[in-house]
C-alpha positions as CSV (number, residue, x, y, z in Angstrom):
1,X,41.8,69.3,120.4
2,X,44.9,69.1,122.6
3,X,43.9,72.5,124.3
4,X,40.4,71.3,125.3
5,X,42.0,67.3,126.7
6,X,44.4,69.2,128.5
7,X,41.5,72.0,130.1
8,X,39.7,68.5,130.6
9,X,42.8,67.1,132.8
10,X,43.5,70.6,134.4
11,X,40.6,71.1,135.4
12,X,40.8,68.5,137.5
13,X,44.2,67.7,138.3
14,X,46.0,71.3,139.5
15,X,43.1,72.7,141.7
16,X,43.1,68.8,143.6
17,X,47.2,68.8,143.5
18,X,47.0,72.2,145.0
19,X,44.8,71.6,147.5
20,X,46.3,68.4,148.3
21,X,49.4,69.7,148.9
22,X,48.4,72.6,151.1
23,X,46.1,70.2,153.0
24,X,47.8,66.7,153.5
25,X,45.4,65.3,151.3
26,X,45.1,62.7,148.5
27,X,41.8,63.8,146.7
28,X,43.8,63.7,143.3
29,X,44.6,60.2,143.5
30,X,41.4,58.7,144.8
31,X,40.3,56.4,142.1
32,X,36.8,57.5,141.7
33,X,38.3,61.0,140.6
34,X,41.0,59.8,138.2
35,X,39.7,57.1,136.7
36,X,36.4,58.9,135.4
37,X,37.8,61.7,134.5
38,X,41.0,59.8,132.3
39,X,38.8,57.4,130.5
40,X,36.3,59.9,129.8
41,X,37.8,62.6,128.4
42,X,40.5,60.0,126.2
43,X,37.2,58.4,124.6
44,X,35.8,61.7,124.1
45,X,38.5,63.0,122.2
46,X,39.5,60.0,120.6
47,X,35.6,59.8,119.2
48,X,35.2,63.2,118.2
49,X,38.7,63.9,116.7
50,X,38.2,60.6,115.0
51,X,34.7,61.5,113.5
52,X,36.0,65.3,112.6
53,X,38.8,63.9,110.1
54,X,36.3,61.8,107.6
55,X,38.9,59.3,107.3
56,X,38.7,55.8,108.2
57,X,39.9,54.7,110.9
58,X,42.8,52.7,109.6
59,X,44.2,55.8,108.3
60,X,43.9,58.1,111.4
61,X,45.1,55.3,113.3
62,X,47.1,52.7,111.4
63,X,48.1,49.6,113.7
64,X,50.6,48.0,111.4
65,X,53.3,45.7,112.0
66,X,56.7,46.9,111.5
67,X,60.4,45.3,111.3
68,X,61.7,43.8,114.4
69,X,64.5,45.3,114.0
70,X,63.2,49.1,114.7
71,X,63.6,47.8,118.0
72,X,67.0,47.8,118.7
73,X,67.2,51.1,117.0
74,X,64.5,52.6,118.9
75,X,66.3,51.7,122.4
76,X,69.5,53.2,121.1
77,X,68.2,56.3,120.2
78,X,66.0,56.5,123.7
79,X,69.0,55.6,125.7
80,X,71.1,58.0,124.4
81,X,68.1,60.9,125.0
82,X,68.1,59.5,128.9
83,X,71.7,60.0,128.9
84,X,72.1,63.1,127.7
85,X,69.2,64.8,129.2
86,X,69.5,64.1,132.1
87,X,72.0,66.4,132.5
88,X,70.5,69.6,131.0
89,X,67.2,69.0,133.2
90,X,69.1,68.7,136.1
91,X,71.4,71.9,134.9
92,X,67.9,74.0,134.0
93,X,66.1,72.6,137.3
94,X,69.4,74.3,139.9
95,X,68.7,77.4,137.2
96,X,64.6,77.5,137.8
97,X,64.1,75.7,140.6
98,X,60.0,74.1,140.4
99,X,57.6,75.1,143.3
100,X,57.5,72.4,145.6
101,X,53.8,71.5,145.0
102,X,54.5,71.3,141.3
103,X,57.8,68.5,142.3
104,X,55.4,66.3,144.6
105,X,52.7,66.3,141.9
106,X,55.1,65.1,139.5
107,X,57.0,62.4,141.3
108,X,54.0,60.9,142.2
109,X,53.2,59.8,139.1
110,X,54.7,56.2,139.5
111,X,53.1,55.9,142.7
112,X,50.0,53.3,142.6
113,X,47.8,51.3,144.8
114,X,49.0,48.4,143.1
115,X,52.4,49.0,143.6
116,X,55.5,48.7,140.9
117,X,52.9,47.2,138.6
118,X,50.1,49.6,139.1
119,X,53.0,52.0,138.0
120,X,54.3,50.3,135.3
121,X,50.5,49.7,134.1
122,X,50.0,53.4,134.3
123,X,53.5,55.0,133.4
124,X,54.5,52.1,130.5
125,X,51.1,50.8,128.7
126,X,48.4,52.9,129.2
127,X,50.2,56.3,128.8
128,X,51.8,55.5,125.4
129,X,49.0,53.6,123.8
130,X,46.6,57.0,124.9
131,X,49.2,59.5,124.0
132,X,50.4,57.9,120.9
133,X,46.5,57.6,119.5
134,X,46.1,61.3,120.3
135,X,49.8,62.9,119.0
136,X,50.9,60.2,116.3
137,X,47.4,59.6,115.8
138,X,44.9,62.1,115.3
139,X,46.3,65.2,115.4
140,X,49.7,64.2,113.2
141,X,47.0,63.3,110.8
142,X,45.5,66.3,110.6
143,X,49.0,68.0,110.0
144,X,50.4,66.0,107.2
145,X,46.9,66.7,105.4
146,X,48.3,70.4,105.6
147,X,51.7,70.5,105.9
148,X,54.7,68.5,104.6
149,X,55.9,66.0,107.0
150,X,58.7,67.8,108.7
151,X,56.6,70.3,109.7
152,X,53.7,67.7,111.0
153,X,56.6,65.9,112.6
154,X,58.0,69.6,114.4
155,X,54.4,71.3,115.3
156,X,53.2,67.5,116.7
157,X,56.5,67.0,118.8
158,X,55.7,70.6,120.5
159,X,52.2,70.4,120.6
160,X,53.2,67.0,122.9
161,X,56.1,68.7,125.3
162,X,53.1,71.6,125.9
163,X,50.7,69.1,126.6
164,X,52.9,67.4,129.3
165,X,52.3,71.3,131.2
166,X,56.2,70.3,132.8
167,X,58.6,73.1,131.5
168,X,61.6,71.2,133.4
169,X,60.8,68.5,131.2
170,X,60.1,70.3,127.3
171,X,63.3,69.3,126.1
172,X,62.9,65.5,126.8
173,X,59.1,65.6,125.3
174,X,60.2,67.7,122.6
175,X,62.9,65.2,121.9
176,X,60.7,62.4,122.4
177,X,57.8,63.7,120.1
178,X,60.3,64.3,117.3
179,X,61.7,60.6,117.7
180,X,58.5,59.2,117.8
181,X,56.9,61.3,114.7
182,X,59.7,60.7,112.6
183,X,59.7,56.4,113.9
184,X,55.8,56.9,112.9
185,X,56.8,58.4,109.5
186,X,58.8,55.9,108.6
187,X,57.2,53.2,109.5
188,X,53.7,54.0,108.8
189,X,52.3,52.3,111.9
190,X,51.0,54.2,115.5
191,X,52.1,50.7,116.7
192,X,55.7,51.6,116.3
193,X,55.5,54.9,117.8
194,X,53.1,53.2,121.1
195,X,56.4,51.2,121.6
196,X,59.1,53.8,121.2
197,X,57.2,55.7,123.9
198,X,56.5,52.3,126.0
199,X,60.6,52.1,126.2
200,X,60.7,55.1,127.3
201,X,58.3,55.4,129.4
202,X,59.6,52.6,130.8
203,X,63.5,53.3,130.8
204,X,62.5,56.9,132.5
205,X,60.1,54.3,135.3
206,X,63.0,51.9,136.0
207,X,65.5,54.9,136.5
208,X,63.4,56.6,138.9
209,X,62.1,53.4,141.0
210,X,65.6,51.8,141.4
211,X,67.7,55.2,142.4
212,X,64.5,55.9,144.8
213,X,65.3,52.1,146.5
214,X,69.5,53.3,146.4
215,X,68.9,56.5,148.0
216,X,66.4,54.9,150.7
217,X,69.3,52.6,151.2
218,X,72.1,55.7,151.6
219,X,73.9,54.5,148.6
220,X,74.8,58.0,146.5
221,X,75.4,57.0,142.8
222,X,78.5,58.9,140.9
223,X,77.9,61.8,139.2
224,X,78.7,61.2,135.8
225,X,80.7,63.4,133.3
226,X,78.6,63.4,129.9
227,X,80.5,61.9,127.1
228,X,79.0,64.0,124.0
229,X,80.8,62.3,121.5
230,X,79.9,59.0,122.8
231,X,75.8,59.9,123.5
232,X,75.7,61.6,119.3
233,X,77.1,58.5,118.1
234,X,75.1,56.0,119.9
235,X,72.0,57.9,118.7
236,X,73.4,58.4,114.7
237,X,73.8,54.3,115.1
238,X,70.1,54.1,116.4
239,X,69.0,56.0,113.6
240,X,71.0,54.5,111.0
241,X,69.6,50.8,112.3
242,X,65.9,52.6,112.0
243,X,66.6,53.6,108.9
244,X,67.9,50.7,107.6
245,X,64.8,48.7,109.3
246,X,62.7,51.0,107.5
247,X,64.1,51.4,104.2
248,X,62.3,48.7,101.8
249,X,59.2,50.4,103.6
250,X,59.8,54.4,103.5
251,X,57.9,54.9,100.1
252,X,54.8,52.7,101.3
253,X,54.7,54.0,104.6
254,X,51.1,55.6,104.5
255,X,50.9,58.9,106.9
C-alpha cells in the first residue's frame, strides 16, 4: 500500500523536480499537476486499503475524542524532538551533504500561492489529516491484526520515515511515527495522532518561516549548545502528562 502511494507521488514529483531544477521551471508546482495527482491517489488508497481490511470504518479509522489534557503532553514531547534534532540533522547534513536539487525540492514545501496560509493549509491540516488516515490508520490496523502493538507501533513509524523519501530527515519521522503510534495506542483515536502531527507540522512550519524572515533581515540567531539532560526530561514529563491523560482510558482504547 505505502509502496504503490509513494510510486503514485514519485512518479510525478522527482522526474518534474528534476527537470525543474535543471530548467528554471515550476511544472511541479503548477496546480493542475499537484492537485490531481494528491487527491487522487489519497482517495484511491484510502478506498481500496479501506475496502481490503473488512472492517468498518470506525475501526480502521476511529475519530474519537480524547482528554484535553494529551495536549500539553503532546507539545512537550514535540518540542523536545525539535530541539534535540535539530542538531543531529544538521550534524548528519555537514556529514552527507544532499544534492542541491534534492534541498530546493524540499524547502519549497511551505511555499504556496496563497502565501503563509496556503503553507500552513498544506504543511499543518491537510498533511496530518492524509498521513495520519494512511499510517495510524490503515496500515497500523493491518499490523496490530498481526503483530502485538510494539511491533505495529515500530514497523508503522518506519514504514512513515521511508515514505517521506528524505534520508536527512529519518530520524525526526522515525521519531515522530513512534510518538504518534504510541499517542494513537493509547488513546484509541486517529484524531489524537492528526493533532500530534498538526503541532508538529506546525512547530517545524513556524521555525522555518520566521528564521527565513531573520536571515532575510541579516540577523544570525546563536548557535545553541544542546542541553541533553534538559531535552530527556522535558520529553519523560510529556509522556508522563500523556500517560496520565490516558490512563482511565488505556484498557478501552480500541486499536
Amino acid at each position: 500500500m505505502v509502496v504503490l502511494y509513494t510510486f503514485i507521488q514519485t512518479l510525478v514529483d522527482f522526474p518534474l523536480a528534476l527537470y525543474d531544477y535543471y530548467h528554471g521551471t515550476d511544472w511541479l508546482y503548477e496546480p493542475w499537476v499537484k492537485v490531481p495527482v494528491f487527491f487522487g491517489s489519497t482517495l484511491f488508497i484510502l478506498y481500496w486499503g479501506y475496502r481490503k481490511t473488512g472492517l468498518k470504518i470506525g475501526s480502521v479509522f476511529p475519530f474519537k475524542l480524547f482528554n484535553i489534557f494529551v495536549v500539553p503532553g503532546l507539545l512537550l514531547m514535540l518540542a523536545a524532538l525539535q530541539i534535540s534534532l535539530g542538531k543531529i540533522n544538521a550534524a548528519f547534513e555537514t556529514l552527507l551533504p544532499p544534492p542541491g536539487w534534492f534541498i530546493e525540492m524540499f524547502s519549497r514545501l511551505f511555499d504556496s500561492d496563497l502565501g503563509v496560509w496556503g503553507g500552513i493549509l498544506r504543511v499543518v491540516i491537510i498533511a496530518p489529516i492524509v498521513e495520519e488516515l494512511i499510517f495510524r490508520g490503515l496500515i497500523m490496523r493491518g499490523f496490530i491484526r498481526n503483530y502485538p502493538k510494539a511491533l505495529a507501533i515500530f514497523y508503522t513509524a518506519l514504514l512513515f520515515a521511508l515514505f517521506h523519501l528524505n534520508p536527512w530527515q529519518f530520524p525526526a519521522t522515525f521519531l515522530l511515527g513512534l510518538i504518534l503510534g504510541w499517542v494513537r495506542i493509547r488513546t484509541g483515536s486517529i484524531l489524537a495522532a492528526i493533532t500530534g502531527h498538526a503541532m508538529h507540522n506546525g512547530l517545524v512550519f513556524l521555525t522555518v518561516y520566521y528564521l527565513t524572515k531573520l536571515h532575510k533581515a541579516g540577523i544570525i540567531l546563536p548557535d545553541y549548545k544542546l542541553n541533553i539532560p534538559a531535552v530527556v526530561l522535558l520529553f519523560v514529563v510529556g509522556v508522563t502528562i500523556t500517560s496520565l491523560a490516558t490512563f482511565s482510558r488505556k484498557k478501552k482504547a480500541v486499536a
